[in-house]
C-alpha positions as CSV (number, residue, x, y, z in Angstrom):
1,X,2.9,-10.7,-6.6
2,X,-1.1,-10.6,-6.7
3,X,-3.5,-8.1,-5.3
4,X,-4.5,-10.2,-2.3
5,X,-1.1,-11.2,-1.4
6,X,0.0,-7.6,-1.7
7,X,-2.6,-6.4,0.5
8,X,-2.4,-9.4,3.3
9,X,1.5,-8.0,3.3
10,X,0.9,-4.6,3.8
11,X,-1.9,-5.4,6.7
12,X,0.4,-7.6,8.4
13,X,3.3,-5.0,8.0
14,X,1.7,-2.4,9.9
15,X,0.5,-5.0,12.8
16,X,4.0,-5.6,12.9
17,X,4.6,-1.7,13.1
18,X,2.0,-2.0,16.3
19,X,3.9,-4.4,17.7
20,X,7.2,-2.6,17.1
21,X,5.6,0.3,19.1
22,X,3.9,-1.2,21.4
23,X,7.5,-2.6,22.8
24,X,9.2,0.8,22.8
25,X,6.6,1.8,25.2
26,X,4.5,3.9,22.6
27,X,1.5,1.2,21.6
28,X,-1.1,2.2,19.2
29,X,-4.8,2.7,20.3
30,X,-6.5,0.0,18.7
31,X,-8.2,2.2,15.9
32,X,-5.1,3.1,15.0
33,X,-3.9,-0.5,14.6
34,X,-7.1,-1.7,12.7
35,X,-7.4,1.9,10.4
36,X,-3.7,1.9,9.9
37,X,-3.9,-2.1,8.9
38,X,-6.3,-1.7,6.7
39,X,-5.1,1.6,4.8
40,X,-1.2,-0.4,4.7
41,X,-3.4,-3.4,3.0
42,X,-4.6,-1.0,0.6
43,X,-2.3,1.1,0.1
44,X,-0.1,-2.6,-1.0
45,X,-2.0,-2.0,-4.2
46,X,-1.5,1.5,-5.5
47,X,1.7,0.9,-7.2
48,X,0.0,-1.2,-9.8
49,X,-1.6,1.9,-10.6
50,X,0.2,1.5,-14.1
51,X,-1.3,-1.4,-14.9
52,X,-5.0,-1.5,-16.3
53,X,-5.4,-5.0,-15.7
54,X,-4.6,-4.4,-11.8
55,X,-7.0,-4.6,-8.9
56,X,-7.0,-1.0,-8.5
57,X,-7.7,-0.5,-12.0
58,X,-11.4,-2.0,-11.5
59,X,-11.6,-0.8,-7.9
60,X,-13.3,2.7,-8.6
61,X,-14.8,1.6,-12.3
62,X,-14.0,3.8,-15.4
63,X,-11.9,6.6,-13.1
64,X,-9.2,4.2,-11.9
65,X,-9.2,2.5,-15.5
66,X,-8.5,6.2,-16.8
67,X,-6.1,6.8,-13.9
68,X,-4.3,3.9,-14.8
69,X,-3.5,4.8,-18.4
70,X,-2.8,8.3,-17.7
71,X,0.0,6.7,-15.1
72,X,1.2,4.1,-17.4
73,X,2.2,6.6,-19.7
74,X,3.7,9.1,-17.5
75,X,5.0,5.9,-16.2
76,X,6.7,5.4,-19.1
77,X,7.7,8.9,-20.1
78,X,9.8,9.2,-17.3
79,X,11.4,5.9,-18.1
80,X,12.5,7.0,-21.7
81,X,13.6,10.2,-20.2
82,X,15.6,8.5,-17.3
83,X,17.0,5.8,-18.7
84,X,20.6,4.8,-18.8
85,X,23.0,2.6,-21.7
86,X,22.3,-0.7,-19.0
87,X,18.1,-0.3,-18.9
88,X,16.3,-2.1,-21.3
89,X,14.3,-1.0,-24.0
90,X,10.5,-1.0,-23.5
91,X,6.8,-0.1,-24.6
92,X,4.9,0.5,-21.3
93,X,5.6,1.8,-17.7
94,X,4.9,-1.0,-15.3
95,X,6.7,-1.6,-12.6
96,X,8.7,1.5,-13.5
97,X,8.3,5.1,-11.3
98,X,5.4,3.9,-8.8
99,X,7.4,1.0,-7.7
100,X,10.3,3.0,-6.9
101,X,11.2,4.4,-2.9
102,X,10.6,8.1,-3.9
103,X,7.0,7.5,-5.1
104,X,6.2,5.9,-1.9
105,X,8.0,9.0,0.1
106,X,5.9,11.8,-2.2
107,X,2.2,9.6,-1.9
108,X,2.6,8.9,2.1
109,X,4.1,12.4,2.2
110,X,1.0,13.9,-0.1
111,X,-1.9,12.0,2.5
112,X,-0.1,13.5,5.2
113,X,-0.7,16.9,4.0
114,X,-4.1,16.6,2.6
115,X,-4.9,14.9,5.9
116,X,-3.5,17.9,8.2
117,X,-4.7,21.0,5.6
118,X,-8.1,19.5,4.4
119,X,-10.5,18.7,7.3
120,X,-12.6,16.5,8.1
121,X,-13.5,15.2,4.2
122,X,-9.8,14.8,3.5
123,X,-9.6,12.3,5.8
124,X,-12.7,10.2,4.6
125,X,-11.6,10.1,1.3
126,X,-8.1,8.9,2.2
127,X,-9.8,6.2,4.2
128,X,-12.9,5.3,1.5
129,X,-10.0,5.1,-1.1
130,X,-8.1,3.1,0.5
131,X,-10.6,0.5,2.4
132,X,-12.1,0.0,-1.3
133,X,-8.7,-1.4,-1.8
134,X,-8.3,-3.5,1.3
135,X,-12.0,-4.8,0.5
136,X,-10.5,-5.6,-3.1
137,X,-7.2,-7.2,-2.0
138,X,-8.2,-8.9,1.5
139,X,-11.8,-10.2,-0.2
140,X,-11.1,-10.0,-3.4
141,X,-13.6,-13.1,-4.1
142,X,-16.3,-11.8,-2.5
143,X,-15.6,-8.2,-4.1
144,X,-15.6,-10.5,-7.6
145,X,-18.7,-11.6,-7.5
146,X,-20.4,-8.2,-5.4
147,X,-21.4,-4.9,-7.4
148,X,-18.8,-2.3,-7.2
149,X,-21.8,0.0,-5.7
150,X,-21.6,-2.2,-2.7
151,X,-18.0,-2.2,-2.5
152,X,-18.0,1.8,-2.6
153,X,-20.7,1.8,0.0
154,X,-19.3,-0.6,2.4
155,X,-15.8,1.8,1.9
156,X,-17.7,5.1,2.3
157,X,-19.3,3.5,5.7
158,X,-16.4,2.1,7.4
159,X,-14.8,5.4,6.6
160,X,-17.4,7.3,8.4
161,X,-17.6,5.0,11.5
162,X,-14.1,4.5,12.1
163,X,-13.5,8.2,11.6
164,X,-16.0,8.9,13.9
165,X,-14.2,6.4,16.1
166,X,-10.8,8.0,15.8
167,X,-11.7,11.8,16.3
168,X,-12.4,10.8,20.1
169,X,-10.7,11.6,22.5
170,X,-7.4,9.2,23.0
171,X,-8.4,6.6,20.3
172,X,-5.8,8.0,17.6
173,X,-6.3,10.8,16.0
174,X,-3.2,12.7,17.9
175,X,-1.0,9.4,18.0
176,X,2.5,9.8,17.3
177,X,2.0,13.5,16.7
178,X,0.7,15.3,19.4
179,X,1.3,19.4,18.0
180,X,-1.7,21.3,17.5
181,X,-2.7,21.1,13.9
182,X,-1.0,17.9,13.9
183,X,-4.3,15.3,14.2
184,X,-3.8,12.6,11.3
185,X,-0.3,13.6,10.2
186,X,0.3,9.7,10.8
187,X,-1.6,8.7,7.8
188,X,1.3,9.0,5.8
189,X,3.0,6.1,7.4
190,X,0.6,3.3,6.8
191,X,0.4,4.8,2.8
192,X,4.4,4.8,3.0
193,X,4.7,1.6,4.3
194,X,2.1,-0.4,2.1
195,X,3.9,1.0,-1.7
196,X,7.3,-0.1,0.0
197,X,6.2,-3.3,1.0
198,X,4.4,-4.0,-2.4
199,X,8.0,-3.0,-4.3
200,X,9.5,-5.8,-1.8
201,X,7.1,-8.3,-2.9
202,X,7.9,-7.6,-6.3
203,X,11.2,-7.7,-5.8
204,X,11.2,-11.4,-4.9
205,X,9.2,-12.4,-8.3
206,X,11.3,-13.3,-11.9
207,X,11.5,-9.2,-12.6
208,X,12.6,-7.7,-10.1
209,X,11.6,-4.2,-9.2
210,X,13.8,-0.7,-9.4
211,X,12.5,0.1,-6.0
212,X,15.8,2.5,-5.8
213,X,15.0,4.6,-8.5
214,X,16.5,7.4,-9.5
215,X,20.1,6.2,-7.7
216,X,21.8,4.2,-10.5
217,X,23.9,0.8,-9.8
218,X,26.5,0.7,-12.3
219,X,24.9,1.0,-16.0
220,X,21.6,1.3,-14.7
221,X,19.3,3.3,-13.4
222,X,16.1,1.0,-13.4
223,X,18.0,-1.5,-11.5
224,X,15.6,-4.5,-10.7
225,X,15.9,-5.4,-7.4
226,X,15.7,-8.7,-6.2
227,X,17.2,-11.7,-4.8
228,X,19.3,-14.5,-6.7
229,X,17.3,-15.4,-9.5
230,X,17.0,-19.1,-8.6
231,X,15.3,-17.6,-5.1
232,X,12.3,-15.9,-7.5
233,X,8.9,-16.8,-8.1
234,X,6.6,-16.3,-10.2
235,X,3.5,-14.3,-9.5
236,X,0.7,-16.9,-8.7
237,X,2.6,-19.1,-8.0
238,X,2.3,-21.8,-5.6
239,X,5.4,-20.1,-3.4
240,X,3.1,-17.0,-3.4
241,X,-0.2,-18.6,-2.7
242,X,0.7,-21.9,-0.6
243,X,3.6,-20.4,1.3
244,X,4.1,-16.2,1.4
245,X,0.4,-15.7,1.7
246,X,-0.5,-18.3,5.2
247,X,2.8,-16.7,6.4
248,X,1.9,-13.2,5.6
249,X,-1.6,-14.2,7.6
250,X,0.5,-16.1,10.9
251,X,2.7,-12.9,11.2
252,X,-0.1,-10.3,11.2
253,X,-2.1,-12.0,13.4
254,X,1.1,-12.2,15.8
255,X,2.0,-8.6,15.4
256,X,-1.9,-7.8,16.2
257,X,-1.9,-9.8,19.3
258,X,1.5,-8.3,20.3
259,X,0.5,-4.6,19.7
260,X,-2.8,-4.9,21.4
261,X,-0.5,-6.8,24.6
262,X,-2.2,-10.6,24.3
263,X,1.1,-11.8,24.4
């Protein structure tokens, strides 16, 4: 799928996470449900991280373009070097290790560290990273046609002010996990849950996606997952555009209004 399809997936996965807990009886403050939105909606993007023509490869100017080729090619690397008789022979790593489950598990599982061991500034550069994105995938025309300065600045201020927001008392920072030492350790989740919902939507388009990497099925161990291949689209399509993406948008705003108790 697109950027901005990814991203209104992942944002309308997590309200649906809200809504989830707000019916077992353990609802989400509502920072928590608009900060962990908007890192699932860009976090959606950061598998494309192998791919210098992705959003996130112009999101942060020449250091994600950089990123991005140093990614593809370990990308690939590991691909060569994992690769079974069934795999298919090819020159570049997309849609190879960062659209697999065990990524997702070690980059969720990497913010939730930095978030608990490096203070204060951890956490505002795991939110500035990944509201850039969500500003890139959830308005990505307006982010076309605006300076990436602005972009970066409108990030670096939301981060402060819904950090701010979150540190007090009973809006979030504690939610879920409630140990001392344990303020933030929920980040992880929304970053979890926005690279496994980007492997799903790529699962659904003509490729496929080896979102079960490194557990082989059969002769392969990049298997592409994916539905019957007359069920697949095309990304850009009209499927993605005139149907996924106005369903993507009903469903989140339903999960919102459920987690928040409007209905």
């Amino acid at each position: 799928m697109m950027g901005p399809a990814h991203s209104l997936s992942g944002a309308a996965a997590w309200l649906g996470v809200g809504a989830a807990a707000a019916a077992l009886e353990h609802p989400m403050p509502w920072p928590v449900l608009v900060v962990g939105a908007l890192i699932c909606a860009g976090a959606a993007l950061a598998p494309d991280l192998d791919h210098k023509a992705a959003t996130i490869s112009r999101a942060f100017g020449p250091f994600s373009r950089g990123l991005c080729e140093v990614v593809d090619k370990l990308s690939y690397a590991v691909y060569k070097a994992t690769r079974k008789p069934g795999d298919k022979r090819r020159t570049g790593g997309h849609r190879t290790l960062t659209h697999t489950w065990l990524w997702a598990v070690l980059i969720g599982g990497g913010t939730s560290v930095m978030a608990t061991t490096g203070g204060r500034w951890a956490v505002l550069a795991i939110l500035f990273v990944h509201l850039v994105l969500a500003v890139e995938g959830l308005l990505w025309r307006a982010a076309r046609v605006s300076s990436d300065v602005l972009v970066w600045l409108l990030g670096a201020t939301s981060a402060w002010i819904l950090a701010g927001i979150l540190d007090k008392p009973g809006s979030g920072a504690d939610w879920l996990f409630t140990g001392p030492g344990q303020e933030y350790l929920w980040l992880g989740l929304p970053v979890v849950l926005g690279a496994l919902v980007h492997d799903i939507g790529d699962a659904l388009t003509v490729s496929g996606c080896p979102v079960l990497w490194p557990i082989p099925v059969g002769n392969k161990r990049w298997y592409p997952v994916g539905p019957p291949k007359g069920m697949r689209f095309r990304a850009g399509s009209w499927v993605e555009l005139k149907v996924l993406m106005p369903a993507f948008m009903l469903l989140g705003g339903v999960g919102g209004a459920a987690a928040l108790n409007f209905i």
